[in-house]
SEDOPA-21970 format. One record per residue (C-alpha): z negated, y negated, x. Coordinates in steps of 0.25 Angstrom, whole numbers, padded with zeros to 4 digits, always signed. Each point is the difference from the previous one (the first is absolute). Example, Ala and Ser with C-alpha at 12.3 -4.5 7.8 and 13.67 -1.06 7.14 Angstrom:
! residues 2
-0031+0018+0049 +0002-0014+0006 
! end
This chain:
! residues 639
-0333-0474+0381 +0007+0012+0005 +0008-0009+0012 -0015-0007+0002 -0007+0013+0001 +0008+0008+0010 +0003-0012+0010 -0010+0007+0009 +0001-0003+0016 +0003+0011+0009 -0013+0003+0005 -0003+0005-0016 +0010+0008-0001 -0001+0006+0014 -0013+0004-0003 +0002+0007-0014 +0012+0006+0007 -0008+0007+0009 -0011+0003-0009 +0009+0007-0010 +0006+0008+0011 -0015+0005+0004 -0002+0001-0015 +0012+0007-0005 +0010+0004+0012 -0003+0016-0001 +0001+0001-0014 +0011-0008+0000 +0008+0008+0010 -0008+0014-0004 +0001+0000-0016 -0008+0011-0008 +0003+0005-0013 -0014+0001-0009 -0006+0001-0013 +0009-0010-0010 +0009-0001+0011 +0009+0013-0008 -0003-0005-0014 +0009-0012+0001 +0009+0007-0013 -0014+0003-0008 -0003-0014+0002 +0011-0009-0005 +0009+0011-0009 -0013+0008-0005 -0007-0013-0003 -0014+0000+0009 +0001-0013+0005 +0002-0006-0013 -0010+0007-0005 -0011-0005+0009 +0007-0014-0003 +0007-0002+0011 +0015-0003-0005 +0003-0011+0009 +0003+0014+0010 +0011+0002-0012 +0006-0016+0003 -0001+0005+0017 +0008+0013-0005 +0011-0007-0008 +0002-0011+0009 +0000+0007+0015 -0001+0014-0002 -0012+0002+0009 -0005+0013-0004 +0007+0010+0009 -0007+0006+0009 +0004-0010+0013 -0013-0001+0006 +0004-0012+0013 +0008-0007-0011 -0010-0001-0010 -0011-0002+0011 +0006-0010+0008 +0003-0008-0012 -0014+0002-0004 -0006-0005+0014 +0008-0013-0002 -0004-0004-0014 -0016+0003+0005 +0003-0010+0012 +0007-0010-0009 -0010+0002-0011 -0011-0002+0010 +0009-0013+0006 -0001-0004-0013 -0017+0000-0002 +0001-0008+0013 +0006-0009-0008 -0008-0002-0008 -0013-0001+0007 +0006-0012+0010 +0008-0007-0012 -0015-0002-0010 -0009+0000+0011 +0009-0013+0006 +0002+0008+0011 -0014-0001+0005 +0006+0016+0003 +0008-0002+0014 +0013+0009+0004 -0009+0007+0009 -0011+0006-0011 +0012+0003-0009 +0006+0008+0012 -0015+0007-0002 +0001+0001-0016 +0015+0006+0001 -0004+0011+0012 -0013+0003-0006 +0006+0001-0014 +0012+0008+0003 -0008+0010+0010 -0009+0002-0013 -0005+0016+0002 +0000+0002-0016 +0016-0003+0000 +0002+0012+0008 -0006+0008-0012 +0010-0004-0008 +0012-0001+0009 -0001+0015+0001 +0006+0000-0015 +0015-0004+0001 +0000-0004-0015 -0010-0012+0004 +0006-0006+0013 +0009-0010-0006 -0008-0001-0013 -0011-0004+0007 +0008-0010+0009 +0004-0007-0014 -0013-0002-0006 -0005-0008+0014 +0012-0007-0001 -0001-0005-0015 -0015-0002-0003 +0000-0011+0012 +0012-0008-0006 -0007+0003-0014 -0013-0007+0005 +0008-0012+0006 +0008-0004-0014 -0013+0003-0006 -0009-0010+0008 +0012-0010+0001 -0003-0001-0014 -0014+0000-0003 -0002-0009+0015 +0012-0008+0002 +0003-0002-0016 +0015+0005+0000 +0007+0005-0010 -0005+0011-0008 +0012+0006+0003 -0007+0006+0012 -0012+0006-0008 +0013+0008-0008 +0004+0003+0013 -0013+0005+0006 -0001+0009-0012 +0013+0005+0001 -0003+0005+0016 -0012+0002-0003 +0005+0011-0011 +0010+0005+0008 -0009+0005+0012 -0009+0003-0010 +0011+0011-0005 -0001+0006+0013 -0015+0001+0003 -0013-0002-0008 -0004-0006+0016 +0007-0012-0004 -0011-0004-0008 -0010+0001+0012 +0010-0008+0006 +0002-0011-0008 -0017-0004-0003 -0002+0003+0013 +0011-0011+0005 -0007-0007-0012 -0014-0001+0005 +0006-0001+0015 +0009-0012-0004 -0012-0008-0007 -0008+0004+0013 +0011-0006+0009 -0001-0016-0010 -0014+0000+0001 -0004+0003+0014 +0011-0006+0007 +0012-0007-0008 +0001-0016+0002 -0006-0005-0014 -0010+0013-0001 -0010-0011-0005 +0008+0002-0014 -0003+0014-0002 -0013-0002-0005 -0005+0014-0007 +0005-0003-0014 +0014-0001+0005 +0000+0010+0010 -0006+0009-0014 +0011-0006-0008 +0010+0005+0010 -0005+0013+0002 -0001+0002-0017 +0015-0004-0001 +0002+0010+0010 -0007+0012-0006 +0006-0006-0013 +0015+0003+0007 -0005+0013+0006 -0004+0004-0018 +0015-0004-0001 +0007+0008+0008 -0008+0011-0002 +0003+0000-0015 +0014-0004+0002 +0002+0012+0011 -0007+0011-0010 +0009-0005-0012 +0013+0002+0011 -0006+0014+0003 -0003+0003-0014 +0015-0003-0004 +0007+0007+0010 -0010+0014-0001 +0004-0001-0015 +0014-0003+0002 +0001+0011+0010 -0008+0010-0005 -0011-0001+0010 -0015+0005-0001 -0009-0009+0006 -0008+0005+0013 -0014+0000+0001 +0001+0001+0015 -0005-0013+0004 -0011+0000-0012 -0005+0013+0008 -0005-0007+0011 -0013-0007-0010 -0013+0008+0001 -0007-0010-0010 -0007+0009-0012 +0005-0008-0012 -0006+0011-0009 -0011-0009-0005 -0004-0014+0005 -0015+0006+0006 +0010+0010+0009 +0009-0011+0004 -0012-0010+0004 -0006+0014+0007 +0015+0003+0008 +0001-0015+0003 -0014-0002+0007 +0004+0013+0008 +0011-0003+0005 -0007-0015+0005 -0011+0009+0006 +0012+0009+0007 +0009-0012+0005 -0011-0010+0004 -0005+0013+0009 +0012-0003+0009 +0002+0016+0004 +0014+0002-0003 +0006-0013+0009 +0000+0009+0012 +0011+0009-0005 +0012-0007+0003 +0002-0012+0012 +0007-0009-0012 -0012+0002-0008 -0009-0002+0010 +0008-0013+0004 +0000-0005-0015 -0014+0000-0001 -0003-0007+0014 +0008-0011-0003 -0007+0000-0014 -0013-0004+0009 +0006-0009+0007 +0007-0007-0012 -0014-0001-0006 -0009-0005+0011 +0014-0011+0002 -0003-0004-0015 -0014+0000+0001 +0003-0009+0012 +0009-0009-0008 -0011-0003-0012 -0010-0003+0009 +0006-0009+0008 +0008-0008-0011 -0012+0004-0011 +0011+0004-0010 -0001+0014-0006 +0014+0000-0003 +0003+0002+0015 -0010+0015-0002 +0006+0003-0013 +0015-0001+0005 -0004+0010+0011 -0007+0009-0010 +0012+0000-0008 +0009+0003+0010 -0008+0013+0004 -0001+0004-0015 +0015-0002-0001 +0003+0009+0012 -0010+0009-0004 +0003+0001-0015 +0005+0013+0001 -0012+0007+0002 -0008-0009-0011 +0012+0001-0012 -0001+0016+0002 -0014+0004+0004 +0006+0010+0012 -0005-0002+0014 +0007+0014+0004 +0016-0007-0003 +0011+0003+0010 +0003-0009+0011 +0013-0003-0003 -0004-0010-0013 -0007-0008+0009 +0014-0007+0007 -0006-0013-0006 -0010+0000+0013 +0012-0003+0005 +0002-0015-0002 -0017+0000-0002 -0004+0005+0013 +0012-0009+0009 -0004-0012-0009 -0014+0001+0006 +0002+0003+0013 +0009-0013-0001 -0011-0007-0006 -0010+0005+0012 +0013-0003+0011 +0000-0014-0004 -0015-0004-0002 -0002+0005+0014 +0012-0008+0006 -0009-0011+0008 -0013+0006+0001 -0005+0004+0013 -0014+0008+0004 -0006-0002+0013 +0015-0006+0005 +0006+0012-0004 +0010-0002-0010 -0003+0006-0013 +0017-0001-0003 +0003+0008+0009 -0010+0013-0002 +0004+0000-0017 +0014+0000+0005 -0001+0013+0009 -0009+0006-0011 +0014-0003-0009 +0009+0004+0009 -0009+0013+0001 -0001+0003-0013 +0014+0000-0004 +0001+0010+0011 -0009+0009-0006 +0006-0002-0014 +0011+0003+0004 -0006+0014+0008 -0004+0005-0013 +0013-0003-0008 +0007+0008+0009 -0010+0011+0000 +0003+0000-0014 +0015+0001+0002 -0002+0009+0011 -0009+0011-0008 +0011-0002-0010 +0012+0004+0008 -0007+0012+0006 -0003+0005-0015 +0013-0002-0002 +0006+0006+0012 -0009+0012-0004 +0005+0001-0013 +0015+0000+0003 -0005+0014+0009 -0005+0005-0013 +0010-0002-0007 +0009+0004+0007 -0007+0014+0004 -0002+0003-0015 +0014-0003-0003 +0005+0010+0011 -0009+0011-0006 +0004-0004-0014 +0015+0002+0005 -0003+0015+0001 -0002+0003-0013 +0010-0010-0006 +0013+0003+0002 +0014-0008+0001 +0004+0003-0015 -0016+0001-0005 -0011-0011-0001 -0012+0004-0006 -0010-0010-0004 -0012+0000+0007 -0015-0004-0002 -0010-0004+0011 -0016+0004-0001 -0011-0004+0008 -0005-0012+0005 +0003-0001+0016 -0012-0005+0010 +0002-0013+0006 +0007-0002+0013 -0009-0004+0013 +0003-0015-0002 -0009-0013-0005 +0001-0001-0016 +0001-0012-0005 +0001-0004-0016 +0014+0005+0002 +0005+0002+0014 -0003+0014+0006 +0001+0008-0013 +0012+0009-0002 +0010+0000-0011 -0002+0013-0001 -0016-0003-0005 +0003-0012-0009 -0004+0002-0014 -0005+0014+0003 -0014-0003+0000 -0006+0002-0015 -0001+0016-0001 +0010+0012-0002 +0010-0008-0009 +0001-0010+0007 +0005+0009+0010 +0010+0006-0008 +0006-0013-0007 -0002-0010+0010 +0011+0004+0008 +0010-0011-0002 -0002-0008+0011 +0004+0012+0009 +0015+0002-0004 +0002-0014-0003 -0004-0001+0017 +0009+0011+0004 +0009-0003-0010 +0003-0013+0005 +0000+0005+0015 +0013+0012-0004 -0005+0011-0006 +0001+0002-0015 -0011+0009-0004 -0004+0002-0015 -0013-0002-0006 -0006+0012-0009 +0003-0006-0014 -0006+0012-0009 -0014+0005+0005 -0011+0011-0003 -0012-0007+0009 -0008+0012-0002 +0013+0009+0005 +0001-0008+0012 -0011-0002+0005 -0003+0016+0000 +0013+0002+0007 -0005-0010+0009 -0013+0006+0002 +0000+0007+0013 +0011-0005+0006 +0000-0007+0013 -0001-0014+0002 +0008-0011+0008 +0005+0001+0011 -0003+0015+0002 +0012+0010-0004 +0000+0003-0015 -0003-0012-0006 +0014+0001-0007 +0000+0008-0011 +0013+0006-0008 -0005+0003-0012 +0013+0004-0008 +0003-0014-0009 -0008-0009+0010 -0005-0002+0013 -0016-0002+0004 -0001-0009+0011 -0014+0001+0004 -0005-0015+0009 -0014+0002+0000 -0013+0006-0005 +0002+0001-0018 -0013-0008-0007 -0001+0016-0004 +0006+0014+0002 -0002+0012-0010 -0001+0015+0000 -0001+0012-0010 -0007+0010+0004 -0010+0008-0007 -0015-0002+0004 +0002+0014+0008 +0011-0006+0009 -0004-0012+0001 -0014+0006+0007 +0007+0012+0009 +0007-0012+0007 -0014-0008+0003 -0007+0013+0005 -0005-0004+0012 -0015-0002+0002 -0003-0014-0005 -0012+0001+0008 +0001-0009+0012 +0005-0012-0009 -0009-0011-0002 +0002-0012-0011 -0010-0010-0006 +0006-0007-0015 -0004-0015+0004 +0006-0005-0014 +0008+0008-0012 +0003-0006-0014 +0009+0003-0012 +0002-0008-0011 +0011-0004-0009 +0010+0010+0009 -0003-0007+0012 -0006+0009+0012 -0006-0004+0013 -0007+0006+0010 -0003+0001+0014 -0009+0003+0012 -0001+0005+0015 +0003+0015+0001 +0007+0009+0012 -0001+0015+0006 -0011+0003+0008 +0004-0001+0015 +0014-0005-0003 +0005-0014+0003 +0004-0011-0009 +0014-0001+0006 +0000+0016-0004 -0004-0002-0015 +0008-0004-0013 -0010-0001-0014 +0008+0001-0014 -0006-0001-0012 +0007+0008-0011 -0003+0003-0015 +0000+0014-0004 +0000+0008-0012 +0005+0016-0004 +0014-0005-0003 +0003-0012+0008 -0003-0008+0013 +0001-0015+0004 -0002-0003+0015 -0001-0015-0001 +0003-0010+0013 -0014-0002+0007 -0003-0011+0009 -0005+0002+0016 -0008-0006+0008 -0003+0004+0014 -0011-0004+0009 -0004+0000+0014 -0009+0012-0001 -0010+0006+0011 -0001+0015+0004 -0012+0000-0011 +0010-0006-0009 +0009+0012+0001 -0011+0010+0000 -0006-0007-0012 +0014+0000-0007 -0001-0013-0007 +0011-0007+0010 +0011-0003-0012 -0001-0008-0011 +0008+0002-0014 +0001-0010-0012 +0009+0000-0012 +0000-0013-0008 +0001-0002-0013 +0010+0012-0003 +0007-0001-0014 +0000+0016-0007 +0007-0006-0013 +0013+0005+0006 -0007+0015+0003 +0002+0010-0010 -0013+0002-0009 -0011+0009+0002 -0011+0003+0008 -0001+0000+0015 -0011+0003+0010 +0002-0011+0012 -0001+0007+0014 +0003-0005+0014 +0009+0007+0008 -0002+0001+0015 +0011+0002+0011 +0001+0002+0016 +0010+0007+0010 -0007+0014-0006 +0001+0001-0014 -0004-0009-0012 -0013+0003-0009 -0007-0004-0014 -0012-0007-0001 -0005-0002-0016 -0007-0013-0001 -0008+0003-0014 +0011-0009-0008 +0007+0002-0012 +0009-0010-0007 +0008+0000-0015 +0012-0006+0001 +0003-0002-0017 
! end
C-alpha cells in the first residue's frame, strides 16, 4: 500500500510543498517554547502521559528518544508524517472510490487537509507534533486491511492487523477513534456512490459493514483499556481524569441527564459558536454542503442509503461534541476536520468538474475558491504560530529581567529558594485556547493557592533555558502572602523580595493582599472626605464562601483612566484587599461629573482560605490625590 500511495506526480507534491511552506515555514524556522513544551521529564519519567492512557509516547521515547526539547527536529519530522498521513487518506479515497477521485482533487484533499486551521492548535505543543503525524499515518492503513477484509474477502489476517494499528494510534490519541468511523462512514460512502459494482451495496450490507466496523472499534477499545490498565498497575500510575473533564452531561439522575442532553441539542443546533475559529467555521460549511450533496444522491438514485451515509459521516466528524455534551471544547481536538473538510471540498471539486453556467465554467470558479481557501488557512495558522512566537519572545524578556534582579539577592556561594505570587495580566496579543498566554499565567488562575503552588511550570522554563533557581518547598501561605502584601509588582522596582530563607518574586496582582492594623489605623489612613465618590451595587451575593459583587462607581469630577476601585474585607484585627476586576468606558464630561465612569466586579471569590470572623465589605477608591473609603452596608461571616 505504502509504495501505491506515495507514487504521487510532481504536480501533488509541489503543491503540498508549497502549502506546507505557507503553513509551517515560520514556526519551523522560529520555534517557541510553551505550555507542555518544559514538561517533557513530568510526562514520560513522572508518568502523565501514561496516566491519560497515552503509553505509545513511552514506545516513541524508548525507541527514538524524542522528547528533548529539539523543536525543528521534532517539528519537521512532524510536518512530514502529517503530509504522508494526509498522502495516505488520498489513497484511500481514490483506491474505494475506483478512482472516480482524479490526481488533481487529491491535490485539493491533500492542500486543504494539511492547511487545516485546527492543526495549528495543536502544533503549538511540541509533545504532539510527531504523535499527531503517527496516528494520520496509521488509522488510513488500519482502514485499508480492514476493508480489504470485510470487501475484497482476504484474509482475516488483516482484520488482526487493522486492530493492531488501529490499537497502536489509538495509544497515542483518543482522535484516533474519530478517525477511524469517520474513514468508516466516508469509505462506505465512496462504494455506494461511485465504485464500479455499487449496485451490491444495497443497505443491508452497507449496515452489515458499518456493524463489523463499530464491532472492531468495541475491540480495540477494550483491548487498548486492558493495555493501559496493565501498564498504570505495573507502573504505579494513577489514572487521569483529564480527558473525562471535557463531559458536561449531568449523570446524577436520568431526568438530569435527559435535561443536560436536550440543552446541549438546543445550544449546538443554534449554530452560535462556529464563528469563533476559521477551522470551525470551515467544518461546518462543508457539513452543509456534504448534506445537501447527500440529499442530492437520494433523490436522484431514490436510495436513502446515499442520505444516511452522508449523515453518518457528519455524525462521525462531529461526534466530539455529541459523546461529551460541550459546545465550549478547545480547537485543537478538532484536528479531525482535517481530513472531514479536505474530503468535501474534494467531493464539491469533482462534481463541478464539467459543469458550466451561462458558458462560464463552473471548474474553474471552485478551483480559485480552493486555491483561496488554502490561502486563508493558511493565514490563520501562521497568525497562530505568529501570536505564539511573540509570547514567547516576551516571555524570554521576563525571564530574563526577573533572573538579573533575582541575581542581587543571590550570591555566588548562596541560592535561596524562591516563590512567585500573583497572577500577571495578559500581554497585548490575540488569545487563543492556548497561544498568547504566558508561562508565567498557566495554572495560576483558581484563587491565592494556586498562586503559590502552581509555580512549577516557571522553573521548569527558566530551568531549561540555564538558570537553576529553586522552588520554595516548605511554605506558610498566610506568611507569604503578608509579606507580599504591599509590595510592588512586576516590572516595577521591588517586586524581588529578600526575606531572610526565601525570596518573593512578585509577577502580578495576588487573588489577595492582607493587613493588620487595628480599626483606628486602618481608618486615619482613609481620612479623606469620601464625599465626591459615587458607586451604585448592581449585584452582591455571599453564599457557601463565595463573594461577588459589582457595579459602576468613580470620584466626582475625576476621569476613569484616573480611578482604581478595590474591594477589601475589614474587620478590628485584620484586613483582606481582595483582586477587583475593571472595567472602563467611554465616558462624557456628564459621565465624570456624575462619577459613575468605572466599573468593578469580583466573581465568585472563595474566603475558605481567609482566616474566620467577621468582616464589613467596603470599596476603596483611589486617584493621583489620595485613596478613600466608601461602606457599602455589607457585612459577610467567613466560618
Amino acid at each position: 500500500m505504502l509504495a501505491e500511495a506515495l507514487q504521487r506526480n510532481k504536480y501533488y507534491w509541489l503543491s503540498i510543498s508549497i502549502t506546507i511552506a505557507l503553513a509551517y515555514g515560520f514556526t519551523l524556522t522560529n520555534p517557541s517554547m510553551g505550555v507542555d513544551d518544559e514538561s517533557f521529564d513530568r510526562y514520560i519519567n513522572g508518568g502523565a502521559l501514561l496516566a491519560q492512557g497515552r503509553w505509545g509516547g513511552h514506545l516513541t521515547q524508548y525507541v527514538f528518544n524524542t522528547f528533548d526539547y529539539i523543536p525543528f527536529w521534532r517539528d519537521f519530522i512532524g510536518v512530514l508524517l502529517i503530509a504522508t498521513g494526509i498522502t495516505l487518506w488520498g489513497y484511500i479515497l481514490q483506491k474505494f472510490s475506483d478512482k472516480y477521485f482524479n490526481d488533481k482533487s487529491i491535490i485539493v484533499f491533500s492542500c486543504v487537509s494539511i492547511s487545516c486551521p485546527l492543526i495549528a492548535e495543536n502544533f503549538i505543543f511540541m509533545m504532539t507534533t510527531i504523535e499527531m503525524g503517527i496516528v494520520l499515518c496509521l488509522i488510513p492503513i488500519a482502514l485499508n486491511y480492514f476493508f480489504e477484509q470485510v470487501v475484497n474477502k482476504k484474509s482475516f489476517v488483516h482484520l488482526l492487523f487493522a486492530v493492531i494499528l488501529f490499537t497502536f494510534a489509538l495509544s497515542y490519541s483518543e482522535l484516533a477513534v474519530v478517525y477511524f468511523v469517520f474513514g468508516i462512514f466516508t469509505v462506505c460512502f465512496l462504494l455506494v456512490y461511485f465504485s464500479s459494482n455499487k449496485n451490491e451495496f444495497t443497505l443491508p450490507k452497507v449496515l452489515f459493514i458499518l456493524i463489523k466496523g463499530l464491532v472492531l472499534t468495541a475491540v480495540v477499545l477494550l483491548f487498548n483499556s486492558v493495555i493501559t490498565s496493565g501498564l498504570q498497575s505495573l507502573f504505579s500510575v494513577s489514572p487521569s481524569g483529564y480527558t473525562s473533564n471535557y463531559i458536561q452531561y449531568d449523570f446524577s439522575s436520568v431526568g438530569n441527564l435527559f435535561s443536560s442532553l436536550f440543552e446541549f441539542i438546543k445550544v449546538f443546533f443554534g449554530f452560535s459558536f462556529i464563528g469563533k475559529s476559521m477551522g470551525i467555521y470551515v467544518a461546518f460549511a462543508s457539513a452543509f454542503l456534504l448534506l445537501i450533496y447527500s440529499v442530492m444522491g437520494a433523490v436522484n438514485n431514490k436510495k436513502i442509503t446515499y442520505l444516511l451515509l452522508g449523515l453518518g459521516i457528519i455524525l462521525s466528524a462531529f461526534s466530539m461534541y455529541f459523546i461529551t455534551g460541550n459546545i465550549n471544547l478547545v480547537n485543537r481536538i478538532f484536528i479531525t476536520y482535517s481530513v472531514f473538510t479536505g474530503f468535501v471540498i474534494a467531493l464539491i471539486y469533482m462534481y463541478f468538474q464539467n459543469k458550466k453556467v451561462l458558458k462560464i465554467n463552473l471548474h474553474i470558479i471552485v478551483s480559485i475558491l480552493v486555491v483561496l481557501t488554502v490561502l486563508y488557512q493558511t493565514k490563520y495558522i501562521n497568525q497562530v504560530f505568529d501570536t505564539d512566537y511573540k509570547r514567547y519572545q516576551l516571555d524570554l524578556a521576563k525571564m530574563n529581567s526577573i533572573a538579573e534582579e533575582i541575581k542581587e539577592y543571590n550570591g555566588d556561594n548562596s541560592q535561596k529558594e524562591i516563590v512567585f505570587v500573583g497572577l500577571p495580566e495578559n500581554y497585548n496579543l490575540k488569545l487563543g485556547d492556548t497561544e498568547g498566554y504566558s508561562i508565567f499565567q498557566w495554572d495560576r488562575f483558581n484563587g491565592i493557592q494556586s498562586e503559590l503552588r502552581k509555580s512549577g511550570r516557571i522553573f521548569r522554563f527558566m530551568n531549561l533555558h540555564g538558570y537553576n533557581f529553586k522552588e520554595l518547598t516548605n511554605m506558610d501561605e498566610q506568611e507569604i502572602i503578608k509579606n507580599a502584601s504591599g509590595m510592588q509588582q512586576y516590572p516595577r522596582k521591588g517586586y524581588v523580595k529578600d526575606f531572610g530563607d526565601y525570596l518573593i518574586v512578585k509577577i502580578g496582582p495576588s487573588t489577595y493582599e492582607t493587613s493588620d492594623f487595628t480599626a483606628k489605623e486602618f481608618n486615619e489612613m482613609y481620612s479623606k472626605d469620601s464625599s465626591e465618590v459615587k458607586y451604585t451595587k448592581d449585584w452582591f451575593s455571599y453564599e457557601n464562601n463565595i463573594l461577588s459583587l459589582g457595579g459602576w462607581g468613580g470620584i466626582q469630577g475625576a476621569k476613569s483612566s484616573n480611578t482604581v476601585i478595590q474591594a477589601a474585607l475589614i474587620n478590628d484585627q485584620r484586613q483582606y484587599y481582595l483582586k477587583t476586576g475593571i472595567e472602563r468606558r467611554e465616558s462624557t464630561k456628564a459621565d465624570d461629573y456624575n462619577g459613575l465612569n468605572t466599573g468593578y466586579h469580583i466573581y465568585s471569590f472563595d474566603t475558605s482560605t481567609l482566616i474566620s470572623g467577621t468582616y464589613k465589605v467596603v470599596l476603596i477608591f483611589s486617584d493621583n490625590d489620595a485613596k478613600r473609603l466608601v461602606h457599602i452596608e455589607e457585612t459577610i461571616h467567613i466560618p
